[in-house]
VEXGU-592158 format. One line per 4 residues: number of its first residue (from 1); their letters; for each residue x, y, z of C-alpha. Coordinates in steps of 0.5 Angstrom, whole numbers, m for minus. Layout:
% residues N
NUM) a) X,Y,Z  ...
% end
This chain:
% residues 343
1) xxxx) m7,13,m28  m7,19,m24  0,23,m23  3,24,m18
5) xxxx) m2,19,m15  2,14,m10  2,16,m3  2,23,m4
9) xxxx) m3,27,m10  m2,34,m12  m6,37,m8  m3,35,m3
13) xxxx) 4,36,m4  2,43,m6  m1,45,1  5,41,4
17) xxxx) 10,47,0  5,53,1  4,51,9  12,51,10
21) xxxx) 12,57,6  7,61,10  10,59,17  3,55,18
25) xxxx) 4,50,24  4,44,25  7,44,18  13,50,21
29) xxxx) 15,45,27  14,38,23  18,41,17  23,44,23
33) xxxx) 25,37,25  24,33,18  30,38,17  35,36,22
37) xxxx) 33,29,22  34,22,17  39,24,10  41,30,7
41) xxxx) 44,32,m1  50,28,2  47,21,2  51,16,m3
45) xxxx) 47,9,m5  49,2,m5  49,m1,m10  53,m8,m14
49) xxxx) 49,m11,m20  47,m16,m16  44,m14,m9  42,m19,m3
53) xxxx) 41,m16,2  35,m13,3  37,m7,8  40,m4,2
57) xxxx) 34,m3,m2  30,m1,4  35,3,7  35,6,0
61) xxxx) 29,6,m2  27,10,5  33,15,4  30,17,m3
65) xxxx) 23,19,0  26,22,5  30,27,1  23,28,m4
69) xxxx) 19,30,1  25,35,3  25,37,m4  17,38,m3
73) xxxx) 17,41,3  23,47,2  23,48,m6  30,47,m5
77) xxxx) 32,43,m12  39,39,m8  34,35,m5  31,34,m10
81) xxxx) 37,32,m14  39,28,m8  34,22,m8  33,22,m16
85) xxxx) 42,20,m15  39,14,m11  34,12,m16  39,13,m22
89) xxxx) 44,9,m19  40,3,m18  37,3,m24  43,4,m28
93) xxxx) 47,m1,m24  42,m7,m20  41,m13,m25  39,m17,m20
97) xxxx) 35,m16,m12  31,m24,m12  37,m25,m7  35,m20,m2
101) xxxx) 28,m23,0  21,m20,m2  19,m16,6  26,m11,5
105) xxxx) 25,m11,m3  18,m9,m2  19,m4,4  25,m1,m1
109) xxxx) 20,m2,m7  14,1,m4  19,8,m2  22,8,m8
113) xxxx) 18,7,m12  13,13,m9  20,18,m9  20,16,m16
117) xxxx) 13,18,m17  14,25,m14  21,27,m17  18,25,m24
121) xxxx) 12,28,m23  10,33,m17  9,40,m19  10,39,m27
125) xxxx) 16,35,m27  20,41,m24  25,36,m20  29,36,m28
129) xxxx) 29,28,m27  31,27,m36  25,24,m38  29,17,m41
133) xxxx) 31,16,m33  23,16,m32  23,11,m37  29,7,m35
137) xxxx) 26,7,m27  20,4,m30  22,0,m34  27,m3,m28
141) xxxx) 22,m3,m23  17,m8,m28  23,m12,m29  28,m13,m24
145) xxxx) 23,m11,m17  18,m12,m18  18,m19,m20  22,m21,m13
149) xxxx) 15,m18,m9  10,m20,m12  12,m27,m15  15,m34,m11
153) xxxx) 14,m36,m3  14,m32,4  8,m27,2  5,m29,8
157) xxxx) 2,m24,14  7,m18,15  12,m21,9  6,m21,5
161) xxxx) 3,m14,7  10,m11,4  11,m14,m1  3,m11,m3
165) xxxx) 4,m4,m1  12,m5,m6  7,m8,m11  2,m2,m11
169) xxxx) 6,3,m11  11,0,m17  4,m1,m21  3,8,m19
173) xxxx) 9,10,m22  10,5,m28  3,7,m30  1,m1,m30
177) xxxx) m6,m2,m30  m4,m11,m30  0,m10,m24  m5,m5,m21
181) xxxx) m11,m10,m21  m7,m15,m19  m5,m12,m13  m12,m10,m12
185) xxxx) m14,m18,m12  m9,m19,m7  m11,m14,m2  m18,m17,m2
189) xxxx) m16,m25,m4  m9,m25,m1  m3,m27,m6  m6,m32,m10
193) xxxx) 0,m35,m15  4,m38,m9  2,m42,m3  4,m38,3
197) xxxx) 1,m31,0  m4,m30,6  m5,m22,7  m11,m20,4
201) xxxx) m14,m16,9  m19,m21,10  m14,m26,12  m11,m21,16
205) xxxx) m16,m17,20  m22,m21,22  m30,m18,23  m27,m15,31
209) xxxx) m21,m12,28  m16,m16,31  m11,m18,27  m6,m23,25
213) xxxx) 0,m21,29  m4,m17,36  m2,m24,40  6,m22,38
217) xxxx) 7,m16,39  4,m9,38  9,m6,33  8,m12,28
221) xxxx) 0,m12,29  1,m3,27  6,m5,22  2,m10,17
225) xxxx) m5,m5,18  0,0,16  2,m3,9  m6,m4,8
229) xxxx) m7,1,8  m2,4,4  m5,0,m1  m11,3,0
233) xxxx) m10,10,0  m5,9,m6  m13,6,m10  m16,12,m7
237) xxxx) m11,17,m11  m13,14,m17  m21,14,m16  m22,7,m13
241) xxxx) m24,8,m6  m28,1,m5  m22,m1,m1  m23,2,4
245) xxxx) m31,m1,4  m29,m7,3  m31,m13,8  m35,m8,11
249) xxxx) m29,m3,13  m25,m8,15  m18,m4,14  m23,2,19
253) xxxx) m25,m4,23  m18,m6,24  m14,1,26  m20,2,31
257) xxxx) m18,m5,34  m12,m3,34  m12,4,36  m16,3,42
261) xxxx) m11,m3,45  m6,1,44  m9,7,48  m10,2,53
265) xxxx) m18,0,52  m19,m6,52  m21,m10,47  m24,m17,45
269) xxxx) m18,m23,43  m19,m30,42  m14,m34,39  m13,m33,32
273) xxxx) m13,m37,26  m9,m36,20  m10,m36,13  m9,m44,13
277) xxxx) m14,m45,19  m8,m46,24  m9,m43,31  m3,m37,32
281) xxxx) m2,m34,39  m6,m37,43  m4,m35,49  m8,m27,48
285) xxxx) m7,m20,46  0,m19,47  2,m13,52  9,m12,49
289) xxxx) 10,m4,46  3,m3,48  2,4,47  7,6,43
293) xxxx) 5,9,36  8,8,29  7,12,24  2,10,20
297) xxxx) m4,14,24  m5,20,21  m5,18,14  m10,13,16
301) xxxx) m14,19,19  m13,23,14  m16,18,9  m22,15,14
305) xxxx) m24,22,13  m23,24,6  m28,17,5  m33,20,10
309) xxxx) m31,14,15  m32,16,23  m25,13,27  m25,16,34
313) xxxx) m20,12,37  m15,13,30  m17,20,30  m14,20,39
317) xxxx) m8,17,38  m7,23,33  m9,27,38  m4,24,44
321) xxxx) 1,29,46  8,28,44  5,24,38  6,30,33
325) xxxx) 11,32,29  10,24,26  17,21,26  20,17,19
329) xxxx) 22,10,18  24,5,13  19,1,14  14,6,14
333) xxxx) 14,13,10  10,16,15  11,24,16  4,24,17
337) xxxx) 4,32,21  7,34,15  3,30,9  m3,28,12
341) xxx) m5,34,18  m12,37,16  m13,44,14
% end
């Protein structure tokens, strides 16, 4: 596989490091900001043998990429060292996660796992992550979390959508073509080794674009496109772009949908079937956070472009004033002023 070849490829983390460097906006301001905000070289872990609360291993997960993207950006390695602590110390102590539940285990994992991606690999492996702690963080990946994210029930939906992105980002940076193509099956199929693994992009968006969580709320509808198309991006970092073709550009469809609801168009709705036929939020389009943006938009941007795919409504929220610099969560990388800005 591609390395680095996550979220992030090396074309990108080196234009991230040169533009910080040479004080280029918007990539100065979003650094600037980056930098006061989320953790710092201080940041301690938490971990037992045996996790079962999943916020651990978002919170984690999420704080590890944090500190790599910091390290990307200032060249300063005690970020750098910061994130790989996080990592080591789950991979040296968690013999069990199964009981934190598979969402939080697959927005950690997928963090996590991305993080891991950059610290072994970005700019030739400079971060001093020793070789045999990559090779035990692979291993921990395949055989503690991943099997918690890509096995058993409640993978359905928002839940299922994580647990794929977790899974694709696993499969990257564990070098594993099996895991790899399985999560691609399940982006097209759903996952199919379950019988409650409807989030296949076809399960989840629907020939309009609306989507299986545009009758609950706004943020729930963002964040199920935004784990789609991680794990889209994540295929087109390793040289498979049909993912953003498939189903007639259903994942396009879909962020154009949404994007323009949210920009305060109005958009077709009708009630939505789930993956087992069952009617879900009949009573319409939910209001609720409308025209709040999560941070999935200028990644999705960036990539519609690079796969030669018009989004105009994806590309309007990236204009919006006071969208930029882009913010970070646990539930979504995001950063996307500072990873995903056009030159």
């Amino acid at each position: 596989m591609v390395h680095p070849g996550a979220l992030n490829n090396e074309g990108d983390l080196e234009r991230v490091r040169a533009n910080v460097a040479a004080g280029l906006e918007p990539w100065k301001s979003a650094w600037q900001a980056l930098k006061k905000t989320g953790p710092d070289t201080k940041y301690q872990p938490q971990v037992i043998e045996n996790v079962t609360n999943g916020y651990w291993t978002q919170g984690d997960g999420h704080a590890a990429y944090v500190l790599a993207i910091k390290w990307i950006a200032s060249g300063d390695p005690a970020y750098a060292k910061a994130a790989i602590r996080i990592i080591d110390a789950w991979t040296s102590t968690v013999k069990s996660a199964a009981g934190a539940g598979t969402m939080r285990n697959g927005l950690g994992g997928n963090q996590m796992a991305n993080a891991a991606e950059i610290l072994a690999y970005a700019f030739h492996g400079s971060a001093g992550w020793p070789a045999e702690n990559v090779s035990r963080a692979q291993q921990w990946f395949k055989t503690v979390l991943y099997p918690c994210v890509s096995t058993g029930p409640m993978r359905s939906a928002n839940w299922g959508t994580s647990c794929m992105a977790g899974c694709m980002a696993m499969a990257v940076f564990c070098d594993d073509r099996t895991m790899f193509n399985d999560t691609a099956y399940a982006y097209e199929h759903g996952f199919t080794n379950t019988t409650d693994g409807g989030c296949g992009v076809t399960q989840y968006i629907d020939p309009s674009g609306e989507n299986a969580e545009s009758g609950r709320d706004q943020p729930h509808c963002q964040g199920g496109i935004g784990h789609l198309m991680e794990v889209a991006a994540m295929a087109y970092n390793q040289g498979i772009p049909q993912m953003f073709a498939y189903a007639s550009n259903r994942i396009v469809v879909g962020f154009e949908y949404t994007a323009k609801y949210n920009l305060g168009n109005d958009v077709p709705y009708h009630p939505f079937h789930d993956y087992t036929g069952k009617i879900i939020y009949p009573g319409g389009i939910s209001a609720k956070n409308r025209g709040h943006f999560s941070p999935v938009y200028e990644m999705a941007n960036y990539y519609f472009n690079k796969a030669g795919y018009n989004a105009p409504y994806t590309r309007q929220v990236c204009e919006s004033p006071g969208y930029a610099p882009e913010t970070t969560s646990s539930d979504h990388a995001g950063l996307g002023t500072l990873l995903y800005q056009p030159e």
